[in-house]
C-alpha positions in Angstrom: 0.0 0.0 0.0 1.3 3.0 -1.2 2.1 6.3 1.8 0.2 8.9 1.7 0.7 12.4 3.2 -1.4 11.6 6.5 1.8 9.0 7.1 4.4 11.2 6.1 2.9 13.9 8.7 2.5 10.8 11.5 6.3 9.2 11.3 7.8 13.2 11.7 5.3 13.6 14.5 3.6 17.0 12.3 0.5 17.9 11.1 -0.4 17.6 7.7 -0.4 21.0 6.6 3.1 21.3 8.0 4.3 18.1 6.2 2.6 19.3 2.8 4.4 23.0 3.5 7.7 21.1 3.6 8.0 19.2 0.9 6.7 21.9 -1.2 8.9 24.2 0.2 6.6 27.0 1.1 5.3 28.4 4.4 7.0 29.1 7.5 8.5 25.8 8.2 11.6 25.7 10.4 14.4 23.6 9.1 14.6 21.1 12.3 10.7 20.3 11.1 11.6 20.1 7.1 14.4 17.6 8.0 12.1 15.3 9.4 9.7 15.6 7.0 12.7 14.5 4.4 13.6 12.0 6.2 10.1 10.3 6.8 9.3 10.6 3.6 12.4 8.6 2.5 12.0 6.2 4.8 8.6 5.7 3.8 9.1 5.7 0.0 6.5 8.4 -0.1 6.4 10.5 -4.0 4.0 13.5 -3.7 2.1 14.5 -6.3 2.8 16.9 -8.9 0.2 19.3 -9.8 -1.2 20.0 -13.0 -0.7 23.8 -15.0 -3.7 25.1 -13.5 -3.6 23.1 -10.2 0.1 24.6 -9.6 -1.7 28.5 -9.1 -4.0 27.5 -5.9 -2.0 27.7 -3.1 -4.7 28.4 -0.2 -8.2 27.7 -0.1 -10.4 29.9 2.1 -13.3 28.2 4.2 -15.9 30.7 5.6 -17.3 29.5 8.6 -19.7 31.0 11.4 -18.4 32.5 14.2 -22.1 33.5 15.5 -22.9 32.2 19.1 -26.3 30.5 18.3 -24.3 28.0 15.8 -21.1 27.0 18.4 -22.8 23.9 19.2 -22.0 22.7 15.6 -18.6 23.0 15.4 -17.6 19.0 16.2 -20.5 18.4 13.5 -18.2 20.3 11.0 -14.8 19.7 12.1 -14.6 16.0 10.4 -15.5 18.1 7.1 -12.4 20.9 7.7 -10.5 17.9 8.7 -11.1 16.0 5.7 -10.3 19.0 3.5 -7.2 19.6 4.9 -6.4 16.3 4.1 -7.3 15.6 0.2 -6.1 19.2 -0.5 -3.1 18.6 1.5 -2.0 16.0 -1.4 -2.4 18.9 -4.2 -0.1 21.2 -2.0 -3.1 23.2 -0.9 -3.2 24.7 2.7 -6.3 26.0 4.2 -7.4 29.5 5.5 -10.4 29.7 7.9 -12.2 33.3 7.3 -15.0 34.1 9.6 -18.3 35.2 8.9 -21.6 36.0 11.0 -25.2 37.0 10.0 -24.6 40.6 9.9 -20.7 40.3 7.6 -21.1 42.6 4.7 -20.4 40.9 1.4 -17.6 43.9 0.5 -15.8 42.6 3.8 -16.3 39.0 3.3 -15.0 39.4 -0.7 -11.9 41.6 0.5 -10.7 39.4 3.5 -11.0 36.5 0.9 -8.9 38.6 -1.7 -6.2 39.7 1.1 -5.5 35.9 2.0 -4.6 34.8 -1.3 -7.2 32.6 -1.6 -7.6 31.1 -5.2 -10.9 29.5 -4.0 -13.4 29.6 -1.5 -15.5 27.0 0.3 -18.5 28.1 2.6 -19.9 26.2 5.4 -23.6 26.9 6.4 -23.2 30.5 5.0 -24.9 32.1 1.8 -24.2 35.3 0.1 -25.6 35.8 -3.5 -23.6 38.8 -4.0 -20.3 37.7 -3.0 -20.3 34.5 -4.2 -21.1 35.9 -7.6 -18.5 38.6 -7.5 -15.8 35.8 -6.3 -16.5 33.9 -9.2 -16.5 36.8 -11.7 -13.3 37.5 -10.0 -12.0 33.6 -11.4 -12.2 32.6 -7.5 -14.4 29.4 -7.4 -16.7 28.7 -4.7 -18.3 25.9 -3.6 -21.2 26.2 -1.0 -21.7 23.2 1.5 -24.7 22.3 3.7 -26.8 25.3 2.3 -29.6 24.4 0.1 -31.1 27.3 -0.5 -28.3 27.8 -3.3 -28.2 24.5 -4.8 -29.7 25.7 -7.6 -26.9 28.6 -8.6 -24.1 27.2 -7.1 -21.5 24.3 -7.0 -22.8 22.6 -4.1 -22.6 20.1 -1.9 -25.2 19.6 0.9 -27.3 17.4 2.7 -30.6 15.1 1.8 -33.2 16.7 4.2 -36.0 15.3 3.1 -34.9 12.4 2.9 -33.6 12.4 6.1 -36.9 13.6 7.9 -39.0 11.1 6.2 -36.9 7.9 6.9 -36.9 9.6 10.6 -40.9 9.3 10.4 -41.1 5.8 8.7 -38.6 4.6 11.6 -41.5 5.6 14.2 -44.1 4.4 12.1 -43.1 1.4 12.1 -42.3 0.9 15.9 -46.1 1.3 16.0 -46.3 5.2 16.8 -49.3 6.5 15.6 -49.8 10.1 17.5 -46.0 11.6 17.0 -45.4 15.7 17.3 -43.4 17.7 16.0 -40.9 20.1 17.5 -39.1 22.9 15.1 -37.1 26.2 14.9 -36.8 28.4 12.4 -33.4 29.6 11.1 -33.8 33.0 9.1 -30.1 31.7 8.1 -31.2 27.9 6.8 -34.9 28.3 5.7 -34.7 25.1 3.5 -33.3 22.8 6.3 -35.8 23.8 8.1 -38.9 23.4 5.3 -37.3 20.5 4.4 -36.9 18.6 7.1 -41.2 19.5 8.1 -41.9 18.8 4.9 -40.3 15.1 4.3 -41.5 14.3 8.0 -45.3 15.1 7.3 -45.0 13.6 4.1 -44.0 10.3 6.2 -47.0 10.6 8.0 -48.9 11.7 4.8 -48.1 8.5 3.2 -49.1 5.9 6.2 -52.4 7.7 6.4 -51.5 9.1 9.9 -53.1 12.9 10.5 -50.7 15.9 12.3 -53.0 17.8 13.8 -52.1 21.4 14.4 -51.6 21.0 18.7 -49.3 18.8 17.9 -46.9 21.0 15.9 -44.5 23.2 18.4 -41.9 25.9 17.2 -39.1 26.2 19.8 -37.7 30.0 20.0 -33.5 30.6 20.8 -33.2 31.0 24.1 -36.6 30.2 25.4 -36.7 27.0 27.4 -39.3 28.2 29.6 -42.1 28.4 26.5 -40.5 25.4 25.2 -41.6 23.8 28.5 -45.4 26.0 28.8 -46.3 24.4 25.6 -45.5 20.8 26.0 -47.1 20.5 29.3 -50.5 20.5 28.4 -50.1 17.9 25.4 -47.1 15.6 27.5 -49.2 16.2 30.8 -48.8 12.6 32.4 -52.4 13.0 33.6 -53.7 13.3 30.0 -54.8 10.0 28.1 -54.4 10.5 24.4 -50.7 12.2 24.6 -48.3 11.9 21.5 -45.8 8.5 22.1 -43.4 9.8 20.1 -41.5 13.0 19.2 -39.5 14.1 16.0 -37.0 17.0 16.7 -35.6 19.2 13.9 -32.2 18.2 15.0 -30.7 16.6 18.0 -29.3 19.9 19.6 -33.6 20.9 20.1 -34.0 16.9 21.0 -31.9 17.8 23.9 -33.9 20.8 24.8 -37.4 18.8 24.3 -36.0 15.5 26.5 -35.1 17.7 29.1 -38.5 19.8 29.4 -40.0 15.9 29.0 -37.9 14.7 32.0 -39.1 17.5 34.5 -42.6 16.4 33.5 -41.6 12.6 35.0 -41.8 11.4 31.9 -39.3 8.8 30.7 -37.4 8.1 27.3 -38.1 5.8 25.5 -40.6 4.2 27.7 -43.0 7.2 27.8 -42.2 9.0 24.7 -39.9 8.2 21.9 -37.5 10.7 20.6 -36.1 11.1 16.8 -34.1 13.6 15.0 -32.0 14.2 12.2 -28.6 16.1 12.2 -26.6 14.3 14.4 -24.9 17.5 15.4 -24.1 16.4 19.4 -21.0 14.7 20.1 -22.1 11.7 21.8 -18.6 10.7 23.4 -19.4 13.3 25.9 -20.9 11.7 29.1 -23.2 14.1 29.5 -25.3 13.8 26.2 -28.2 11.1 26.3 -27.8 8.7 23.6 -30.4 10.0 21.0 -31.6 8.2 17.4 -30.2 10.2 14.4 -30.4 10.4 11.0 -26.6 10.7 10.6 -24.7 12.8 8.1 -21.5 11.2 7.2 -19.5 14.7 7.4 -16.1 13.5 6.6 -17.3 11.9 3.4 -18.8 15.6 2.9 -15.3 16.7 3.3 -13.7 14.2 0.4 -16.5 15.0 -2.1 -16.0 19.0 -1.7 -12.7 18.5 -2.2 -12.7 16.5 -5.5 -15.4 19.0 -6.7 -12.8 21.8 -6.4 -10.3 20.2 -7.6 -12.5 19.2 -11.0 -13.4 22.3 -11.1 -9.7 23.6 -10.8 -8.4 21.4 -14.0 -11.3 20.8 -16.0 -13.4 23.8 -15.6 -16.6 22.1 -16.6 -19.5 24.2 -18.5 -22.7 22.8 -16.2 -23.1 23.3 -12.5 -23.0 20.5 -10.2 -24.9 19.7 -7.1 -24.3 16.5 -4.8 -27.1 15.8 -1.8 -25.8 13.2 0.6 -28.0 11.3 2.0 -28.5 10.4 6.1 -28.5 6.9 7.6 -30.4 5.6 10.9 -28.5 5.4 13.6 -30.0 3.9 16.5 -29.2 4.9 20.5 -32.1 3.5 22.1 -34.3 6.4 22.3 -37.4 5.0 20.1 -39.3 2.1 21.2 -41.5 -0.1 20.1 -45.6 -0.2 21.1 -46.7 -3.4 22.1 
């Protein structure tokens, strides 16, 4: 089996970036760190690969990402995708610039901090800017936009199935016998189409098995505001009341968290009271402190290996048509669904 990079960067005891810097000869590297490099790579037989005409004028490859406060609690959902790029760009002599963004970044800013790094593309993570993306590539600066449908229609993109997601999340509860499931949402002025998308493939779940939603059982959860989270599940989840939902499907597993903690001061138990769903898989669940939930999981660092051979096709062949991947989300089962006897 042939060495790649990621071995290279393990036997000189370096990260990747530092080991691609080295044997390309660029960055900041010091010479104690280039001479092991050298010296891994011989012993490993390692040969890096040469880049093409045009793939020889990328250097660095900006990734906008979110610094905003309400979307910290993604960050381990999104590092395997960084991580990932990091790596198959790594190979092509590529190094990677994180450049910030938040809700209120004006485009002019956002298209001049992506000019001053040298960046000779741009990948964006959960962010969307018509105007900037358009001047970039006018400006011969491809961009890629990842996990943002809402452009998937003018864009390179690469983003996740939804829809597909949310219904296979319903049928999973259909057919553990659920029959009266709500449905707890948020809406992100940010994401609008995860968020219709998600609804829409869930209802269409219960559409399709002839099960009804009816409008009490339909709940909106606000930023910030446990407290109405917890005023309007009480009098549908009140243990006293007979004809209660069994089941719950969450927008993601970050509001799951929020809705099985509001459930658990009401007594009630999951799974054996109430059932609990979501896609996303956005919590770490290493941590001790986070319940096991069922997700529809997104594979992120497969995410990260597809962006990256989309820029890099884009780089050398420059292709006429625009091209947009969904990847699709798989069960994942942590034992919070149950069956009905």
């Amino acid at each position: 089996m042939k060495p790649k990079l990621r071995d290279v960067a393990k036997r000189a005891g370096v990260s990747i970036t530092a080991a691609s810097m080295a044997l390309t000869e660029t960055g900041r590297i010091s010479d104690e760190t280039r001479k092991k490099v050298f010296l891994a790579a011989e012993e490993l037989g390692y040969k890096r690969k040469q880049k093409t005409s045009r793939l020889a004028d990328f250097t660095n490859v900006g990734v906008l990402v979110s610094t905003e406060y309400h979307w910290a609690f993604i960050w381990g959902f999104i590092r395997p995708i960084i991580e990932q790029l990091e790596y198959e760009l790594a190979a092509y002599d590529m190094n990677l610039i994180m450049i910030p963004s938040k809700e209120s970044s004006e485009s002019e800013d956002l298209y001049k901090k992506t000019i001053s790094t040298g960046c000779g593309a741009l990948i964006s993570l959960h962010y969307g800017n018509d105007e900037l993306f358009a001047r970039l590539e006018n400006a011969g600066i491809p961009v890629i936009v990842v996990m943002t449908s809402e452009y998937h229609d003018r864009n390179y993109s690469v983003c996740v199935d939804d829809f597909q997601g949310a219904y296979e999340a319903g049928c999973h509860l259909i057919r553990l016998g659920h029959r009266k499931i709500a449905y707890v949402g948020i809406q992100r002025p940010d994401l609008p189409a995860l968020s219709n998308d998600r609804f829409i493939g869930f209802k269409k779940a219960m559409d399709v098995n002839g099960i009804g939603l009816p409008a009490e059982d339909i709940f909106e959860f606000e930023t910030g505001h446990m407290d109405k989270l917890r005023k309007d599940l009480y009098p549908v989840f009140n243990p006293a009341r007979k004809e209660k939902p069994t089941a719950v499907f969450c927008l993601d597993d970050d509001l799951a968290l929020r809705v099985i903690t509001a459930l658990k001061e009401m007594t009630l138990s999951i799974p054996e009271d109430v059932s609990i769903i979501a896609p996303g898989d956005v919590l770490d669940y290493n941590l001790p402190y986070i319940p096991p939930i069922t997700t529809m999981q997104i594979d992120t660092a497969y995410m990260g290996k597809i962006v990256s051979q989309m820029l890099i096709n884009r780089i050398e062949h420059n292709p006429d048509t625009q091209h947009g991947l969904k990847v699709q989300q798989h069960l994942v089962e942590r034992g919070s669904c149950r069956a009905l006897k």
